[in-house]
C-alpha angles and dihedrals in degrees: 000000000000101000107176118202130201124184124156118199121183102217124131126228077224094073100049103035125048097244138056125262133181131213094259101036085052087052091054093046098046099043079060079058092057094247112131109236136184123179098230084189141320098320104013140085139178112219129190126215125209121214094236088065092071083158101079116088115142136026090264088065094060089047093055096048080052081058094051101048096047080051120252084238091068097055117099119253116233147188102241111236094238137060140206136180102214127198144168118292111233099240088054089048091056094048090051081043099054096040097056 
């Protein structure tokens, strides 16, 4: 049985990775990552996916096999915008606590 699925989805690998791509540059990059791609035009790509990767399963997943490929040592490191100070929650202190 052939089913063919098209979904189109806008989003953008900038929002989800630290550096620019563009359509082209993404195609390069994924079909290194043995998923078949094709720019369909400026911002969108179609993007197959074989059965043997399994662990695809979102759009995040294909943004971070664009990562891979373009190598997580040549993106820029950066300070992140926000900021928390984080700490224990109680329950977690009384468990350490208790188990000492």
């Amino acid at each position: 049985m052939n089913k063919n699925f098209k979904r189109k989805k806008k989003i953008g690998f900038n929002k989800y990775l630290f550096y620019r791509v563009d359509a082209p540059t993404a195609a390069t990059l994924l079909n290194r990552m043995s998923l078949r791609t094709k720019v369909i035009d400026a911002d969108t790509l179609r993007v197959e996916i074989p059965v043997t990767r399994a662990d695809i399963l979102h759009f995040c997943d294909i943004a971070e096999d664009c990562a891979v490929a373009y190598g997580f040592n040549n993106i820029r490191k950066t300070v992140p915008k926000t900021s928390c100070i984080g700490n224990q929650v109680r329950r977690k202190k009384r468990v350490c606590f208790l188990l000492q």
